[in-house]
C-alpha positions in Angstrom: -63.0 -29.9 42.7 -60.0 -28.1 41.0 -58.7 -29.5 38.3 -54.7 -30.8 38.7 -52.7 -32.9 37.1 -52.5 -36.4 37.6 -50.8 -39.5 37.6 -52.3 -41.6 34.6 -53.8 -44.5 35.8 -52.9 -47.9 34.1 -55.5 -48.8 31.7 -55.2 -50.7 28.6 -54.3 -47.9 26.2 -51.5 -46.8 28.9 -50.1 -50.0 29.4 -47.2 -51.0 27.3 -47.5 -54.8 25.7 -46.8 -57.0 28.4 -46.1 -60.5 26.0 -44.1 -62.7 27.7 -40.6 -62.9 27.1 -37.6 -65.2 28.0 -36.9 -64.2 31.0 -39.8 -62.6 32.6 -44.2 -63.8 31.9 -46.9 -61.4 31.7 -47.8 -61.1 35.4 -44.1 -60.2 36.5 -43.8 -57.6 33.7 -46.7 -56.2 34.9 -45.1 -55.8 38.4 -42.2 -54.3 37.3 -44.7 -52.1 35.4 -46.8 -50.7 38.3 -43.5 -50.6 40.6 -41.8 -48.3 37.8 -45.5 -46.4 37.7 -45.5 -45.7 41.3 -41.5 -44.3 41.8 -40.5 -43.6 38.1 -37.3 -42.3 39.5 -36.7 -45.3 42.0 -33.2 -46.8 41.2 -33.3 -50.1 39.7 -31.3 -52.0 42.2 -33.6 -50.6 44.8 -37.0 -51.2 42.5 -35.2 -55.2 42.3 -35.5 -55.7 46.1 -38.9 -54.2 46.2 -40.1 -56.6 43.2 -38.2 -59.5 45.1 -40.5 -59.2 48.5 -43.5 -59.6 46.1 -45.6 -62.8 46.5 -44.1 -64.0 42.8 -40.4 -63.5 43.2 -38.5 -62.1 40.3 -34.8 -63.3 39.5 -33.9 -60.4 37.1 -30.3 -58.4 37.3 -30.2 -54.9 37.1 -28.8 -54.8 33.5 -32.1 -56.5 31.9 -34.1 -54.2 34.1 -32.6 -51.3 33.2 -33.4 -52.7 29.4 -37.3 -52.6 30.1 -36.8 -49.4 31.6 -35.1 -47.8 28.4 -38.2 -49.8 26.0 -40.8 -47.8 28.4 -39.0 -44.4 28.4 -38.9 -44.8 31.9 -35.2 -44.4 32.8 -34.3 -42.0 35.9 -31.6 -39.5 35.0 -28.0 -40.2 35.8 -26.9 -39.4 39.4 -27.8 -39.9 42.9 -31.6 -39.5 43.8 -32.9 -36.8 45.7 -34.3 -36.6 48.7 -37.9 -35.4 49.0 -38.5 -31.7 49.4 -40.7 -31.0 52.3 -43.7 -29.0 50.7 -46.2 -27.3 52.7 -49.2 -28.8 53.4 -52.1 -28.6 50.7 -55.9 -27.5 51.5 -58.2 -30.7 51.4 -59.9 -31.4 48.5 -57.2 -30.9 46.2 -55.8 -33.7 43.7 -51.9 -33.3 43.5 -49.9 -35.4 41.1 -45.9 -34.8 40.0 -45.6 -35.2 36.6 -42.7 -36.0 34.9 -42.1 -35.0 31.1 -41.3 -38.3 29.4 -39.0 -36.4 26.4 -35.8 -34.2 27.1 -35.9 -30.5 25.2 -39.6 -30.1 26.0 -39.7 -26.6 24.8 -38.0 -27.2 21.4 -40.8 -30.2 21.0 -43.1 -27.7 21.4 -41.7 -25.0 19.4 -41.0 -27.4 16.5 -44.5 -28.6 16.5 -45.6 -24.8 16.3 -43.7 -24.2 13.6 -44.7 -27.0 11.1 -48.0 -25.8 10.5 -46.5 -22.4 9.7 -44.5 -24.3 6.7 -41.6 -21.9 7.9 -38.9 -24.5 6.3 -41.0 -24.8 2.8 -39.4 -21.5 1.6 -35.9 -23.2 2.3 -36.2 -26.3 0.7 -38.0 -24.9 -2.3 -34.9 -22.1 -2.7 -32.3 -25.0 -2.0 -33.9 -27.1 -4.7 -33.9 -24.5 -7.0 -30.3 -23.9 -6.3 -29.8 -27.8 -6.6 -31.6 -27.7 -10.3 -29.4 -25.0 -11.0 -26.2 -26.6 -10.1 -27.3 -29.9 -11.8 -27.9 -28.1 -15.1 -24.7 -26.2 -14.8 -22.5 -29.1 -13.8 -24.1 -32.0 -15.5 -21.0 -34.3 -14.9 -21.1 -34.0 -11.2 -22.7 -36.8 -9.1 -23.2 -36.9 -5.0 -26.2 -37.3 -2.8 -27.3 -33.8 -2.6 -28.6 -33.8 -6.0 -30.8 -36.9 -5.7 -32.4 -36.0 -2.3 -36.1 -36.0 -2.1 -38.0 -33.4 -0.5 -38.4 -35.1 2.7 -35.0 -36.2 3.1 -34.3 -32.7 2.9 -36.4 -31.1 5.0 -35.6 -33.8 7.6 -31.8 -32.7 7.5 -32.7 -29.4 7.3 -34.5 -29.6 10.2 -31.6 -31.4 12.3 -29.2 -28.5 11.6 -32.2 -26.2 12.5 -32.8 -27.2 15.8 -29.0 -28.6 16.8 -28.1 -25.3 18.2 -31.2 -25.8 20.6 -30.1 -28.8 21.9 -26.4 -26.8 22.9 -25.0 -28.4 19.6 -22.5 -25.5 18.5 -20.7 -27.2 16.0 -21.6 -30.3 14.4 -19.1 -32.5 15.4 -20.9 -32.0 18.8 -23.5 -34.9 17.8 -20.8 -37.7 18.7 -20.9 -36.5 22.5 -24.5 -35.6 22.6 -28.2 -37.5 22.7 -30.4 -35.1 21.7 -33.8 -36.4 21.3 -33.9 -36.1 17.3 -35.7 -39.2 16.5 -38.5 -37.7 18.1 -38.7 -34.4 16.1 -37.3 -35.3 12.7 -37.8 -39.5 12.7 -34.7 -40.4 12.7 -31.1 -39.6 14.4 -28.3 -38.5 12.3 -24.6 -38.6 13.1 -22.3 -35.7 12.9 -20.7 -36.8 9.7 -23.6 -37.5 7.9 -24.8 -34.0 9.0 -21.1 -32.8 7.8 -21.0 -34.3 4.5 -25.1 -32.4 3.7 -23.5 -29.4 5.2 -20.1 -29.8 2.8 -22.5 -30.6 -0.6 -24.9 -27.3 0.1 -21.9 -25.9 0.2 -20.5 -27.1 -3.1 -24.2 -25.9 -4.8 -23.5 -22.5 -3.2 -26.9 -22.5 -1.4 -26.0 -19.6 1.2 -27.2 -17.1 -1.3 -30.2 -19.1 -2.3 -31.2 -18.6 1.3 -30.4 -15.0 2.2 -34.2 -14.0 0.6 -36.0 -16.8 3.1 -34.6 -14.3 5.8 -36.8 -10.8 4.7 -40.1 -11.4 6.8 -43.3 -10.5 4.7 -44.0 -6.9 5.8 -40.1 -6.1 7.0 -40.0 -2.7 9.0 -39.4 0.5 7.8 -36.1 1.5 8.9 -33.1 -1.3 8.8 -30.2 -1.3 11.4 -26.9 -2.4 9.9 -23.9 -3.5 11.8 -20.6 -5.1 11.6 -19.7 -7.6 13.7 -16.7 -9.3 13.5 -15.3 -13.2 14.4 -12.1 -13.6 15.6 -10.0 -16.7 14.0 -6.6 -18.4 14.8 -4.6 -20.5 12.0 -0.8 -21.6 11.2 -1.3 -20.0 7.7 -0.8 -16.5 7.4 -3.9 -15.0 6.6 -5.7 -11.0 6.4 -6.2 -9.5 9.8 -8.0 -6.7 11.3 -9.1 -5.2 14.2 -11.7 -8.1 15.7 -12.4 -6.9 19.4 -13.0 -4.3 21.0 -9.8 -4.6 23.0 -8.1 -3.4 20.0 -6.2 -6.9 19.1 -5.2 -7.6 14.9 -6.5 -11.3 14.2 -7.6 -13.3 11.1 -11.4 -13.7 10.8 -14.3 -12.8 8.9 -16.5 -9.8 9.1 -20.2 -9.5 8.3 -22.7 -6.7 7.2 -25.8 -7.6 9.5 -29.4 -6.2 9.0 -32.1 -6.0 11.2 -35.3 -4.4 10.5 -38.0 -2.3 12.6 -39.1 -5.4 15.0 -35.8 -7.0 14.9 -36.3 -9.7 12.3 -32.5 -10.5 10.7 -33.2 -9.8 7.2 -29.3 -9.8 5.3 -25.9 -11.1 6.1 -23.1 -11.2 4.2 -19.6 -12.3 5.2 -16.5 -10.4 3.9 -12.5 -10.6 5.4 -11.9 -8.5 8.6 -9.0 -6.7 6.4 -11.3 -4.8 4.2 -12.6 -1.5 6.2 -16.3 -2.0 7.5 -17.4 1.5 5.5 -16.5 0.1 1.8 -18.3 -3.0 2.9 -21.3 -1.0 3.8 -20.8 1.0 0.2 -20.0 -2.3 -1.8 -23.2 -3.9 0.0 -25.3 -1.4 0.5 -28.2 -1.7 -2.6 -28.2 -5.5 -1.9 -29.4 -4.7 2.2 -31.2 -2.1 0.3 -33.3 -4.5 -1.7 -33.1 -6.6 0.6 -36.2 -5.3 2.9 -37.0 -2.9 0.6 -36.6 0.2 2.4 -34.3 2.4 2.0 -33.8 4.3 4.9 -30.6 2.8 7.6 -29.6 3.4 11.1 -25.8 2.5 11.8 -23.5 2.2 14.7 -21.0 5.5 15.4 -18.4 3.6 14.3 -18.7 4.4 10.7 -19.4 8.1 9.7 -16.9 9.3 7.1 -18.0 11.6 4.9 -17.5 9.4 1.6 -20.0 7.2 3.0 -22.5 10.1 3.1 -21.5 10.9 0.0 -22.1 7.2 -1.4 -24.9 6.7 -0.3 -26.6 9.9 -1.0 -25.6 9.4 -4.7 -27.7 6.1 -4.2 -30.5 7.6 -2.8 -30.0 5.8 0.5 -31.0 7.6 3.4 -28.7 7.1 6.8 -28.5 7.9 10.2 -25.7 7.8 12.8 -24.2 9.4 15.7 -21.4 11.6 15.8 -18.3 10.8 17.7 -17.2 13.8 20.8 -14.0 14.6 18.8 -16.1 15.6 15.7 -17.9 18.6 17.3 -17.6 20.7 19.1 -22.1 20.8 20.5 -24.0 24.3 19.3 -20.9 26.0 17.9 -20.2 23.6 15.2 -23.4 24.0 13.8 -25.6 26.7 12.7 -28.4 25.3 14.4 -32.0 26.0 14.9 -33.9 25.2 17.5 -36.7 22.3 17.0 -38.4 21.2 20.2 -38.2 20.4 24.0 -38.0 16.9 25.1 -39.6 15.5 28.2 -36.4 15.3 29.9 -36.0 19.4 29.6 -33.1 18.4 26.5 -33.4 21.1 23.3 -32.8 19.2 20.1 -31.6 21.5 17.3 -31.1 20.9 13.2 -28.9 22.5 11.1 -26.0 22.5 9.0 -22.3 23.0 9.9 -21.9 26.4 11.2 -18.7 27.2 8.2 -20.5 25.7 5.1 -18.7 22.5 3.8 -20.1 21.7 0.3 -18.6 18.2 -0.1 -20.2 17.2 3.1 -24.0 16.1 2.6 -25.0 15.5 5.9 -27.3 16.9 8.6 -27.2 17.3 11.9 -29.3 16.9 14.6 -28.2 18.3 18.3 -29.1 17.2 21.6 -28.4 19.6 24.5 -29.8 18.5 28.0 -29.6 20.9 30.8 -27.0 19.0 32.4 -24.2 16.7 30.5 -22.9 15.6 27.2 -23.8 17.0 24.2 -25.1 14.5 21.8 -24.9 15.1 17.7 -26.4 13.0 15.7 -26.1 12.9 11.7 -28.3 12.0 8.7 -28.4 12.2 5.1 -30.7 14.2 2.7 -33.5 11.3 2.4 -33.3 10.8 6.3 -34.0 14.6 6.8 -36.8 14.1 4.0 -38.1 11.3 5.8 -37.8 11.4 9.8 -38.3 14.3 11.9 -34.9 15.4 13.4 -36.6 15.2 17.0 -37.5 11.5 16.6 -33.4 10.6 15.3 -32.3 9.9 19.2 -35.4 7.7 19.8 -34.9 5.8 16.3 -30.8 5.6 17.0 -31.2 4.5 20.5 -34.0 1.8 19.6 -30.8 -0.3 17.2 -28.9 -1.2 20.4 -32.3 -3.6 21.2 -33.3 -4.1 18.1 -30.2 -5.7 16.5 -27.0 -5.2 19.4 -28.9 -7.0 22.3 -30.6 -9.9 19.9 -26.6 -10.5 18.2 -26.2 -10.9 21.9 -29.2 -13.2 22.6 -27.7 -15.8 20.3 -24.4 -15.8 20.6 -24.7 -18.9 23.6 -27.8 -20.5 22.2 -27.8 -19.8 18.3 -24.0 -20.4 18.2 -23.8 -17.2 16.3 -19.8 -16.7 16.7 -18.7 -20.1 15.8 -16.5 -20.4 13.0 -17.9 -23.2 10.9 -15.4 -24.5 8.0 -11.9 -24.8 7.9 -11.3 -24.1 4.1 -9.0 -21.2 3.0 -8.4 -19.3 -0.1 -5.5 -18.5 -1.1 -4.5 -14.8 -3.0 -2.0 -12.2 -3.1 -1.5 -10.2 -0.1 -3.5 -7.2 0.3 -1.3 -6.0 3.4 1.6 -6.4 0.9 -0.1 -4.7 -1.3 -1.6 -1.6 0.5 1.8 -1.1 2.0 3.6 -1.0 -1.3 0.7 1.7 -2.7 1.8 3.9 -0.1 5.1 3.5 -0.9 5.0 4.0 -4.6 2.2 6.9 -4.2 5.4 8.5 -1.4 8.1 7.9 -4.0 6.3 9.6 -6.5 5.6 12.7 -4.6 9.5 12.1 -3.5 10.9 11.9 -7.0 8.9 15.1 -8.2 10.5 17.1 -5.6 13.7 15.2 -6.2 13.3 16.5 -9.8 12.5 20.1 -9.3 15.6 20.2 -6.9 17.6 19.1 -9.7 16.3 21.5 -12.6 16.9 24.5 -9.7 20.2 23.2 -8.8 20.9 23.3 -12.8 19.5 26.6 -13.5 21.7 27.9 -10.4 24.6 26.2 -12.0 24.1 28.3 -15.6 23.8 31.1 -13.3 27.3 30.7 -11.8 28.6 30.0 -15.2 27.0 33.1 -16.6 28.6 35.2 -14.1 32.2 33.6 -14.2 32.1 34.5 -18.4 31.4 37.9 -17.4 33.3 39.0 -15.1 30.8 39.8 -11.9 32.9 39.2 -8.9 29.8 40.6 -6.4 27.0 38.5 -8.2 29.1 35.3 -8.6 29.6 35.1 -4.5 25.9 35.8 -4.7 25.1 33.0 -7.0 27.8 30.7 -5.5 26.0 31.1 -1.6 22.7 30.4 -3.5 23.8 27.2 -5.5 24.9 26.3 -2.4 22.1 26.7 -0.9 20.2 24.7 -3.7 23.0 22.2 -3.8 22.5 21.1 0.2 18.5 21.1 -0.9 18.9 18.5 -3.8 20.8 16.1 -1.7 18.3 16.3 1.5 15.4 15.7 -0.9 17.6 12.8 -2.6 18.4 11.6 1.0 14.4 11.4 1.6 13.4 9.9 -1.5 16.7 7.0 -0.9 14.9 6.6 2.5 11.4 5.8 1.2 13.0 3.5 -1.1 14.8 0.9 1.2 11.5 -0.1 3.0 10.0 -0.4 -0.1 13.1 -2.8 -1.1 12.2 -4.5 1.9 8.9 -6.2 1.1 10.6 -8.3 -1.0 8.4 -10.2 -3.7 4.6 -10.5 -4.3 3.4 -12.6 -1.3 0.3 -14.8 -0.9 -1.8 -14.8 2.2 -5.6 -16.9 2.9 -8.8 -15.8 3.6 -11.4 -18.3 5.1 -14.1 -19.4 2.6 -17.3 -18.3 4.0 -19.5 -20.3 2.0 -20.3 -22.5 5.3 -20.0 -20.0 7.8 -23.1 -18.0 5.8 -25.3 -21.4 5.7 -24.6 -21.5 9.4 -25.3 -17.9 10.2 -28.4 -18.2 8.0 -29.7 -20.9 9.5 -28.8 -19.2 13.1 -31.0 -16.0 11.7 -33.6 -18.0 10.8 -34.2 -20.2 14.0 -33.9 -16.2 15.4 -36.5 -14.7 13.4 -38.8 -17.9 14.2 -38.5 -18.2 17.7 -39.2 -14.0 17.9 -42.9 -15.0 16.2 -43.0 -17.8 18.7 -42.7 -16.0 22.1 -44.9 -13.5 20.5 -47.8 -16.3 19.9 -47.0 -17.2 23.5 
C-alpha cells in the first residue's frame, strides 16, 4: 500500500489533557475534541449545534469554545469557509489524508531549525560582545541593558530581528500590527519597542562595524562585484541630496558601496551620503572591500569609469573591470586593437590600447564586434589584464547583473533592503554651499589674474601715450592712442566679468548648516538583511 499522509489518530500521547474544568467534565471535552479532530476548520457556532445533537448535551457559548480552540492550536483562519473542491477520483487502495500545518511561517520554522546547528549567529554574538566589552571598558560610566545581556538573551533578540523581515516585518514598529509566530522560534514574543530600544543601544556600542566581518563567507570568490545603490529619503530639514533614481530626481538619502563575491554571497557594505560622488566612495573604500574578501580583483557597473579611478586604483594594486559607455568610443578605430578570438556567436573580441597613445590613462581595452549590432568596449586595469583573459571580460561583466543586481533585487520586498531605518540626523556645514563657493573663488581667481594683466597692459599703454606726447610723434601717438583704446575697452570687459562672478558669490550669504542621516542603524539593518541573504542562498542550495 503507498504510503500517504494521514490524519493522526487520537491516542493518548495526541490527546491534549482532558481534566475537568468549570464549565465542561472530561467526557464533553473529549467531544469537542474528536468534533474539532474530524473538521478542524468547522466554525465554532456550527461545531456548537453539532456537539448539542450529541447524546450528552453541551451548554457552552461560542466565546469559551473558541478559548479551547486557541489552548489546542486548533483555530480556523479568519473568514468565510470554503467550499469543498471537487477532486478527481482516487485509485483504490490509496490512504488520503489533508493535513493541515499546525504553525504559520512553516518554511522560516524550517529554515530556522536548519540554521541552528550551523551556529550561523555564534559569529554575531561573539563580535557584538566583543564590541559590548569594548564599549564597557571605554565608557565605564555608562549603564543600560545592552551591557548586562547574557548570551542567550542576545542571541534570542538577535534572532527576532533576524527572522522579522520573514515574517513581512519591514520596519520594526510593524510588530504592534502583526502575530508572527515568535514564541515558537525564539521562546518568547517581543514587542516592537523592546526590539527598538536593543536596536537603539547596538547602536550606541557602534556594533555595525563589529558585524561587517561575519558577512565574508569562508572561501569568498575570486572576483568581487561592487555597486552603488542608493535610498531615497524625504525630511523637513534641509539635508545633502543627489541623484537617487534612475529617473534622474535630486533627494536626501544615503548611498552604499555594496560587495558581492563570485557566488553571490554579500560580503561589505558601507553607507555614505548620496552627495558625495559614487567614484571617491569607491577610492575612499576601496582597500577596506579589498580586505574584505581578500581578493583583489573588482567588476563594477558602467556607471563609474573615470580615468582617476583607473589611476587610483592601479596605484593600489587593485585590479578593475568595467564597461565603456557608446559616447566613449568610437568601436575598432579608437583602439589599436588586435585581434584575440572568435566567440560562439560569430562576435571577434579584440585587446589593445587606445589607438593615439594617452599616457595618463592606465587602462585596457577589450572590444567586442559581432557581425551584426553594437559594438561593445569593455575596460580593465593592469592587474585585470594580468589576471583574466580579455576574451572571458564579457562573460565575467555580464555574470554581476545576477550575481549582485538581481539578488539587490530579490530582497528588496522580502529582506526589506530599501527601508530607511533611523530617523537621527547630523548636523554639519553645507557641502553644496561649499562646493559652490570653491568654484566661485577658484573662477574669481582666474578672473582677477586676467583682471590684473589687463591693468599692467592698460598702464604700459598709458606710458606709451605719455612717451610719445613728450616727444613730439604726432603719427605714433594716434597709434598708441587707438591701441590704449583698445586696451582700455579690454580692462573694463574683463573687470565687468570678474564683478559678475562676484555677485553670485555675494549671494550665498553666510556659512550654512545642512544634515545627513546617521547610518549607524541603517548598516545594522542592512547587515542583518545580508546576512539572512547569504544564509538563506546556503539553504536552497542544501535543498
Amino acid at each position: 500500500m503507498p504510503l500517504a499522509l494521514s490524519q493522526p489518530t487520537l491516542t493518548a500521547g495526541a490527546r491534549p489533557p482532558c481534566e475537568a474544568g468549570r464549565k465542561l467534565g472530561a467526557v464533553e471535552m473529549a467531544l469537542v475534541w474528536q468534533a474539532l479532530h474530524e473538521d478542524p476548520q468547522c466554525p465554532s457556532r456550527v461545531l456548537r449545534d453539532k456537539v448539542a445533537q450529541s447524546p450528552a448535551p453541551l451548554q457552552i457559548s461560542v466565546r469559551h469554545l473558541n478559548r479551547w480552540r486557541v489552548k489546542w492550536p486548533l483555530s480556523r483562519r479568519k473568514g468565510r469557509p470554503r467550499r469543498a473542491e471537487n477532486s478527481p477520483p482516487l485509485p483504490s487502495g490509496t490512504e488520503v489524508g489533508r493535513v493541515t500545518p499546525r504553525r504559520s511561517f512553516v518554511g522560516v520554522h524550517l529554515f530556522a531549525h536548519w540554521l541552528e546547528p550551523q551556529g550561523a549567529l555564534g559569529p554575531v554574538v561573539t563580535q557584538l560582545h566583543q564590541a559590548i566589552q569594548t564599549y564597557k571598558d571605554t565608557h565605564p560610566e555608562e549603564d543600560f541593558a545592552l551591557l548586562h545581556h547574557h548570551q542567550q538573551t542576545l542571541l534570542r533578540r538577535l534572532q527576532a530581528l533576524f527572522f522579522a523581515a520573514r515574517f513581512g516585518i519591514k520596519t520594526l514598529t510593524g510588530f504592534d500590527t502583526h502575530a508572527p509566530p515568535l514564541p515558537t522560534l525564539v521562546g518568547r514574543g517581543y514587542h516592537s519597542s523592546t526590539l527598538l530600544q536593543c536596536l537603539g543601544q547596538l547602536e550606541r556600542v557602534a556594533a555595525a562595524p563589529a558585524l561587517l566581518p561575519t558577512l565574508v563567507p569562508v572561501q569568498p570568490g575570486p572576483i568581487t562585484s561592487v555597486d552603488g545603490p542608493m535610498i531615497a529619503y524625504g525630511s523637513r530639514w534641509s539635508m545633502h541630496k543627489g541623484k537617487s533614481t534612475m529617473l534622474g530626481r535630486i533627494r536626501g538619502g544615503s548611498q552604499a558601496v555594496s560587495a558581492h563575491d563570485t557566488a553571490g554571497y554579500a560580503v561589505f557594505v558601507p553607507y555614505d551620503p548620496p552627495a558625495l560622488q559614487l567614484s571617491q566612495l569607491i577610492v575612499a573604500d576601496g582597500q577596506k572591500v579589498a580586505v574584505a574578501p581578500g581578493n583583489a580583483l573588482f567588476v563594477i557597473d558602467r556607471a563609474v569609469n573615470a580615468v582617476a579611478l583607473a589611476q587610483a586604483f592601479d596605484t593600489q594594486g587593485l585590479g578593475w573591470l568595467g564597461m565603456l559607455d557608446d559616447n566613449e568610443h568610437a568601436g575598432l578605430a579608437s583602439v589599436a586593437a588586435t585581434e584575440v578570438a572568435t566567440l560562439q556567436d560569430g562576435a571577434k573580441v579584440y585587446r589593445g590600447p587606445w589607438h593615439v597613445p594617452r599616457p595618463e590613462d592606465p587602462r585596457h581595452f577589450g572590444i567586442v564586434a559581432p557581425p551584426a549590432g553594437k559594438t561593445l568596449g569593455y575596460w580593465g586595469t593592469p592587474k585585470v589584464k594580468e589576471t583574466v583573459e580579455p576574451i572571458k571580460w564579457p562573460r565575467v561583466y555580464r555574470a554581476r547583473s545576477e550575481i549582485q543586481e538581481n539578488s539587490c533585487k530579490r530582497m528588496l520586498a522580502p529582506g526589506a533592503l530599501k527601508t530607511n531605518s533611523g530617523r537621527k540626523k547630523i548636523v554639519g556645514p553645507d557641502r553644496h554651499q561649499q562646493r559652490a563657493r570653491a568654484q566661485l573663488n577658484q573662477s574669481l581667481a582666474v578672473a582677477q589674474k586676467r583682471v590684473d594683466k589687463k591693468i599692467e597692459a592698460h598702464k604700459a599703454h598709458q606710458d606709451k601715450v605719455a612717451e610719445s606726447t613728450s616727444q613730439g610723434q604726432s603719427k605714433r601717438l594716434e597709434q598708441r592712442q587707438r591701441a590704449l583704446v583698445r586696451v582700455e575697452k579690454a580692462r573694463k570687459d574683463t573687470q565687468d566679468k570678474r564683478d559678475q562672478l562676484a555677485e553670485p558669490a555675494a549671494a550665498l550669504g553666510p556659512p550654512r548648516e545642512r544634515a545627513d542621516r546617521d547610518f549607524r542603524k541603517q548598516t545594522l539593518m542592512t547587515v542583518r538583511t545580508l546576512l539572512l541573504e547569504n544564509a538563506l542562498m546556503s539553504f536552497m542550495a542544501v535543498l
